[in-house]
BALOBA-1460 file (C-alpha; in Angstrom, 3 decimals):
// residues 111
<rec num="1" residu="x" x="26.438" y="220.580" z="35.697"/>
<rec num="2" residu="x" x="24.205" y="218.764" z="38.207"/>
<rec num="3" residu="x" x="21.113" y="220.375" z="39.665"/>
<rec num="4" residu="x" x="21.545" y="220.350" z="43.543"/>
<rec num="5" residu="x" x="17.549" y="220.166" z="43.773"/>
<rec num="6" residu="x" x="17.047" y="216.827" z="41.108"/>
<rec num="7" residu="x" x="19.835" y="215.925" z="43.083"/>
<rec num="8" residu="x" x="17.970" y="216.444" z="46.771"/>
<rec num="9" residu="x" x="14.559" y="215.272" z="45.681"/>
<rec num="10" residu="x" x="15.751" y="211.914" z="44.205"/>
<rec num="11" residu="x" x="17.919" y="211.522" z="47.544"/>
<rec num="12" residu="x" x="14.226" y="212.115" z="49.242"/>
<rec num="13" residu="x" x="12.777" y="209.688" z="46.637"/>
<rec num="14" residu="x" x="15.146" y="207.066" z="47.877"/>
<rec num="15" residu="x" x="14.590" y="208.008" z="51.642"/>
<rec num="16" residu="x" x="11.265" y="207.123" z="51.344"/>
<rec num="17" residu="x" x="11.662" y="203.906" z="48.931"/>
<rec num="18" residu="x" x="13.478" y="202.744" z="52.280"/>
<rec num="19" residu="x" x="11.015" y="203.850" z="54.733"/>
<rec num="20" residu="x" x="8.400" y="201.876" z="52.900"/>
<rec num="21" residu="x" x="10.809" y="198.762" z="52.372"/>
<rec num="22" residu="x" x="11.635" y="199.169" z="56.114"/>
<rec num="23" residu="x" x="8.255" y="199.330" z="57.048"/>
<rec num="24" residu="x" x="6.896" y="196.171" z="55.384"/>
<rec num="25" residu="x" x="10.309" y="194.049" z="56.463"/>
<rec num="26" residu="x" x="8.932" y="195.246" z="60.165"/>
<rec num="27" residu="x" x="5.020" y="194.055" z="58.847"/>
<rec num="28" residu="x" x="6.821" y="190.508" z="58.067"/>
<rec num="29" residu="x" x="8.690" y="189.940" z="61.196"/>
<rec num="30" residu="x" x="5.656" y="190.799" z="63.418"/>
<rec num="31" residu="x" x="3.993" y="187.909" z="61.338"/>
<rec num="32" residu="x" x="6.781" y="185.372" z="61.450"/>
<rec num="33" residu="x" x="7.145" y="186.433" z="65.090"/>
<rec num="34" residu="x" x="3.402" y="185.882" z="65.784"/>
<rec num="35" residu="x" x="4.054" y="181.790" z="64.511"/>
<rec num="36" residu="x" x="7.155" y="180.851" z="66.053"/>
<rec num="37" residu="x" x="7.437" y="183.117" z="69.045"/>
<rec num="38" residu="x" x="3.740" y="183.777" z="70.454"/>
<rec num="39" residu="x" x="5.126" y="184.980" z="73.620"/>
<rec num="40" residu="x" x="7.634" y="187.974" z="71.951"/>
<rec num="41" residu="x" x="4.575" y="188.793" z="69.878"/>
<rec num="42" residu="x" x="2.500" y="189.556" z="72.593"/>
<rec num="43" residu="x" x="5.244" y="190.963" z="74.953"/>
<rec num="44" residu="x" x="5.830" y="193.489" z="71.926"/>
<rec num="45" residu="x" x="2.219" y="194.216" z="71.464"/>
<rec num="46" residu="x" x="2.559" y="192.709" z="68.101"/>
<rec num="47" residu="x" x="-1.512" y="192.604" z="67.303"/>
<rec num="48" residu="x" x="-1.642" y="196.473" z="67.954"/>
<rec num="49" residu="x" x="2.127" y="197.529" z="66.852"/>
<rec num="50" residu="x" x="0.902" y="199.939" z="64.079"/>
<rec num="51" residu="x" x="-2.515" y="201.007" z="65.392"/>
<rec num="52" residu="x" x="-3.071" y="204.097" z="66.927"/>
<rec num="53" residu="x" x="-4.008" y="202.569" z="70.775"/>
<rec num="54" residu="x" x="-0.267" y="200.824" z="70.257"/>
<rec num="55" residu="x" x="1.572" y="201.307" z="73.130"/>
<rec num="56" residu="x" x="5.215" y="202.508" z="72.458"/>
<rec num="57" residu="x" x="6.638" y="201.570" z="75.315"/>
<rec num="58" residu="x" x="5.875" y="197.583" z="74.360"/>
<rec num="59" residu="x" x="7.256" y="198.906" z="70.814"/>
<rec num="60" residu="x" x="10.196" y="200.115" z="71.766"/>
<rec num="61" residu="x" x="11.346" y="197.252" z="73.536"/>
<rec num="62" residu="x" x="11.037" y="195.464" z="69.770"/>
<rec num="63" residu="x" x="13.567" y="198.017" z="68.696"/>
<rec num="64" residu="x" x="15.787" y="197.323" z="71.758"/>
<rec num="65" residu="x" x="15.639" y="193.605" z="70.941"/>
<rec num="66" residu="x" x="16.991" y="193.755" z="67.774"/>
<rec num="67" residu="x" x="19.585" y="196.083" z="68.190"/>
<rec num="68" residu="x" x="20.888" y="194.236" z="70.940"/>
<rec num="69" residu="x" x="21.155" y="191.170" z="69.219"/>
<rec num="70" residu="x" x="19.023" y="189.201" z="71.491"/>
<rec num="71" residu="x" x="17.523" y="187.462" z="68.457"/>
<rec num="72" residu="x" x="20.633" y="185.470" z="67.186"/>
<rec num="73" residu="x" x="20.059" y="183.041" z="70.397"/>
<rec num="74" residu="x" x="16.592" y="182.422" z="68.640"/>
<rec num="75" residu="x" x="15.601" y="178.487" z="67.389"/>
<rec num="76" residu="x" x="14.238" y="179.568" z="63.856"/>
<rec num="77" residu="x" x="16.267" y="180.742" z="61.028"/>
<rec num="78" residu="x" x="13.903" y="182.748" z="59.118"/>
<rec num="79" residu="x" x="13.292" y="184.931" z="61.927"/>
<rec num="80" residu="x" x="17.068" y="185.570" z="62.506"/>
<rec num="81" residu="x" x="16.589" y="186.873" z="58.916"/>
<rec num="82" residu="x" x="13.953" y="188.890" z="59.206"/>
<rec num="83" residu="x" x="15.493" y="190.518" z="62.221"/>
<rec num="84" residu="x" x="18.734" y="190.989" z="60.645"/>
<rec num="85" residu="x" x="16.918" y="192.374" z="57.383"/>
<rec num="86" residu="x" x="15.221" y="194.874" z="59.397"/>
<rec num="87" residu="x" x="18.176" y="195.833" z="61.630"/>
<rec num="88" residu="x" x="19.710" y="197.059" z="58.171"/>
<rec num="89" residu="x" x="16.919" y="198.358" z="56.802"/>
<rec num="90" residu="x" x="16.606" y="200.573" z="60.090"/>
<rec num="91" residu="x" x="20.187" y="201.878" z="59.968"/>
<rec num="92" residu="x" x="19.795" y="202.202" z="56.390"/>
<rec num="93" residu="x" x="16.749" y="204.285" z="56.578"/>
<rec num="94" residu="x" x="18.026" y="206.402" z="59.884"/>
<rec num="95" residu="x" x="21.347" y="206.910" z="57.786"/>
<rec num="96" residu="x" x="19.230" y="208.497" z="54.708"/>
<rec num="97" residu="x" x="17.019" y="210.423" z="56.907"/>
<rec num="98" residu="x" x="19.822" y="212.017" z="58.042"/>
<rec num="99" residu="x" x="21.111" y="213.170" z="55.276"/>
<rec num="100" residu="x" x="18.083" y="213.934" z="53.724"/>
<rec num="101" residu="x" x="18.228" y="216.875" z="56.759"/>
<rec num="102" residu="x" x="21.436" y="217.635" z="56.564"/>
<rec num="103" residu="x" x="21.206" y="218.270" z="52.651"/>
<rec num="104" residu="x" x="18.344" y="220.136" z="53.591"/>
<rec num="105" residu="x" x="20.414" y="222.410" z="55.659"/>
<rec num="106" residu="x" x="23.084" y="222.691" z="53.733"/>
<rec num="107" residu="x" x="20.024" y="223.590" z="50.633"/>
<rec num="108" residu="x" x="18.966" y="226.778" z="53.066"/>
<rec num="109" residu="x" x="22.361" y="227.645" z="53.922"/>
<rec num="110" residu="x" x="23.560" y="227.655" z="50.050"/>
<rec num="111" residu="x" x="20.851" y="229.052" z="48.685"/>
C-alpha cells in the first residue's frame, strides 16, 4: 500500500527541485539577455530583477514577453533557448504548484 504522505512530500520535493531549476534558467536568461539585448535588459530591470527595490511592474512585462512569444522574432539562438527553457520550466513549475495545493486539499479533506 502506498503512503499518501511519502507520496505528498516527495510531490513537494519535486515542486521545489523545479522552482529552483526554474529560478536559475530565469538567472541565465537575464545574463544572456544583458549581452545580446542591452536594451530588453534594462527595459525589464534586469540589474535589479531579484532584489528587493525590483520593480514588478518592469518584471512582469519579462513574463508577458515570453509568454507571448515575442522572443522567437529575436536574432540570437541561444536566447530563443533560454526563453523557451524557461517558458517550460514556468508552466512546469505553476502545473506542480498546483497540485501540490490541490493534494493538499484533498490531504485535509481525507484525513
Amino acid at each position: 500500500m502506498v503512503n499518501t504522505a511519502a507520496l505528498f512530500w516527495g510531490l513537494c520535493i519535486v515542486c521545489l527541485i523545479n522552482m529552483a531549476r526554474y529560478y536559475s534558467s530565469l538567472r541565465t536568461l537575464l545574463v544572456v539577455m544583458r549581452g545580446c539585448d542591452p536594451l530588453l535588459y534594462q527595459y525589464v530591470d534586469g540589474g535589479g530583477f531579484f532584489t528587493a527595490h525590483g520593480q514588478p511592474s518592469k518584471q512582469i512585462r519579462l513574463v508577458r514577453y515570453i509568454f507571448a512569444q515575442r522572443y522567437l522574432e529575436h536574432h540570437d539562438d541561444e536566447f530563443i533557448r533560454r526563453c523557451e527553457r524557461v517558458r517550460h520550466l514556468f508552466l512546469l513549475t505553476s502545473f506542480l504548484c498546483g497540485l501540490v495545493v490541490v493534494s493538499m486539499v484533498a490531504m485535509v479533506i481525507w484525513y
